[in-house]
C-alpha angles and dihedrals in degrees: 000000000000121000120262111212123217114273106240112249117200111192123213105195130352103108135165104318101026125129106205103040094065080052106063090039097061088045089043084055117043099086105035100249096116142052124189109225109149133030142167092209100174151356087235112085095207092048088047106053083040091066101040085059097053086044087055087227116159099269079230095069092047105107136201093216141359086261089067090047099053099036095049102039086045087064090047111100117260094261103051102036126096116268098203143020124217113214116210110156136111109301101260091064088059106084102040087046096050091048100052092044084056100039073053097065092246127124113251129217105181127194110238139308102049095228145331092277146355089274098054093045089051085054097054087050089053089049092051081050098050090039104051085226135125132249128201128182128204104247091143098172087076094053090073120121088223086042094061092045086060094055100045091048083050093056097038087065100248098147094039117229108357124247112165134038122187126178128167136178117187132181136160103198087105096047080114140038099279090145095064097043100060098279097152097207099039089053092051088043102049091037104097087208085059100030106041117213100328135061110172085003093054089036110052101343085072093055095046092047091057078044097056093048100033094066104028084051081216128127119229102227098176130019130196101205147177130194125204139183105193093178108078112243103019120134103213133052111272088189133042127178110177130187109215127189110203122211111263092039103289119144132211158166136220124188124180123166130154097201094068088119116230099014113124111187113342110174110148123162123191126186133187137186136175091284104035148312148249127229117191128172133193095221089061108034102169099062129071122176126210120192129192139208093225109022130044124277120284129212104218097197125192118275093001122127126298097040126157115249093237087054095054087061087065099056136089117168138053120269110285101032112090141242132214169178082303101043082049096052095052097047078071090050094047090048086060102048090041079057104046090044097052145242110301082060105053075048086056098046117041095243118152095225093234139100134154114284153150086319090058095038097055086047098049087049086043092063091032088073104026085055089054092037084050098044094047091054145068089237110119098203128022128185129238123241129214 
């Protein structure tokens, strides 16, 4: 078999002290499908050539601004030039960015959301188009194995027509005013320019809502929702509960907040139909329990027996050992790769060809929108576009 060489990785963003750059780099990194090989780290000269240094990139590839990214790897030959560009920045860099990597003629895999608002998201889908390249998203909650398995019960038909669809993400780390006492990631998160619409809604409302459709394989037409900032002074709501009517008839609920104290990382989707119901939570990623209307409860564990094919291409370890936020992250990765790479390779490996993209993205934005034009009327019910 003939070697497959690492596909080149540039970074725009996630510098010394980031969360989520080191993130996407370990991810990135875990199956051998990428090598980092370019970034533009910071803003900060001293920060970026830093962490150039500790990345042990060529100080040559370490770049001042996107600009210089895209215009100097563009003149590198094609072999040696980066295939794709991992955006990890605020959310008001991610469209202009997107847009110009594509316009590049570079694949994109943005952190989540997808933009500031619906239009620019549209815009970023109509660049893909244009470009011939592909798009993923980091909606890392889909990318795990049990996850999968959801989905693919779901679609199979297991639980019979769908009728309720409940999705929460709870977390505590705003229950204060971080944003306002030199907490980095609370003050971009809470600014409208950087954030965009939403604060809790954008952050984590955005990743319950593609969960919730994702796995159900059903589409939200019309939400009831209210918005609410608990920490005084705060610009963007801290709290979100949202009624959603599903195509077909099902009914749901999603509730995100980030000032339920004490709470870490709280994502738990449930799902029930005419026969029975799933019941799947971040915290505890390996489990999923599935319940019946006519036979006893059933623990359904990663890597354990019955599993959906396209599970199986999502797992890495034996049963017992157990899989997580990371291994998630990179079956997005590999996905990717598997994509750009083409079809006899996702064959080879095992890798289910999907991975969050401009279609998640428009809808995310979409509801995004629908849920602050709802929660600022007196309209009881509003469609939801796209």
């Amino acid at each position: 078999m003939a070697r497959v060489e690492p596909l080149k990785l540039g970074m725009i963003g996630g510098g010394e002290g980031a969360f989520i750059g080191a993130v996407h780099r370990m991810a990135a990194g875990i199956d051998g499908d990428w090598r980092l090989v370019a970034g533009a780290f910071s803003t900060d000269a001293g920060r970026n050539t830093r962490t150039g240094d500790l990345l042990g990139l060529d100080a040559g590839r370490v770049y001042g601004s996107i600009d210089e990214l895209l215009s100097a790897e563009r003149a590198l030959p094609e072999g040696e030039r980066i295939d794709a560009v991992a955006i990890v920045t605020p959310n008001h860099l991610h469209a202009p960015m997107s847009i110009a990597a594509l316009d590049a003629g570079f694949h994109v895999i943005c952190e989540k959301p997808m933009s500031l608002n619906l239009e620019e998201a549209q815009a970023i889908a109509a660049a893909a188009e244009r470009s011939g390249r592909h798009y993923a998203l980091a909606f890392t909650y889909s990318g795990y194995p049990l996850v999968e398995e959801a989905r693919a019960r779901v679609a199979r038909g297991d639980f019979g027509a769908i009728r309720l669809v409940q999705v929460e993400y709870s977390q505590g780390w705003l229950s204060s005013a971080l944003d306002r006492e030199g907490n980095r990631q609370a003050e971009w998160r809470t600014d409208p320019a950087r954030a965009g619409l939403g604060g809790c809604l954008g952050d984590i409302g955005t990743h319950a809502f593609q969960l919730a459709e994702h796995v159900s394989g059903l589409q939200v037409e019309s939400l009831c929702a209210d918005l609410t900032t608990h920490v005084p002074g705060r610009r963007l709501d801290d709290d979100v509960s949202v009624l959603l009517r599903f195509a077909g008839g099902a009914r749901g609920v999603l509730k995100a907040t980030q000032v339920a104290a004490g709470d870490e990382n709280g994502l738990r989707l449930r799902i029930h139909g005419e026969k029975g119901g799933l019941d799947w939570a971040q915290m505890e990623p390996n489990t999923l329990t599935l319940r019946w209307l006519d036979r006893p409860a059933e623990l359904v564990r990663t890597g354990g027996p019955g599993m959906a094919e396209t599970t199986l291409g999502r797992i890495r370890t034996p049963a017992g050992h157990p899989e997580g936020y990371i291994e998630a992250f990179a079956n997005i990765y590999r996905s990717v790769a598997a994509t750009i790479r083409g079809g006899d390779t996702v064959a080879a490996r095992g890798a289910a060809a999907w991975f969050p993209g401009t279609a998640d993205g428009v809808r995310t934005m979409a509801f995004v929108e629908a849920v602050v034009a709802n929660a600022a009327s007196d309209q009881k019910w509003s469609g939801l576009a796209g």
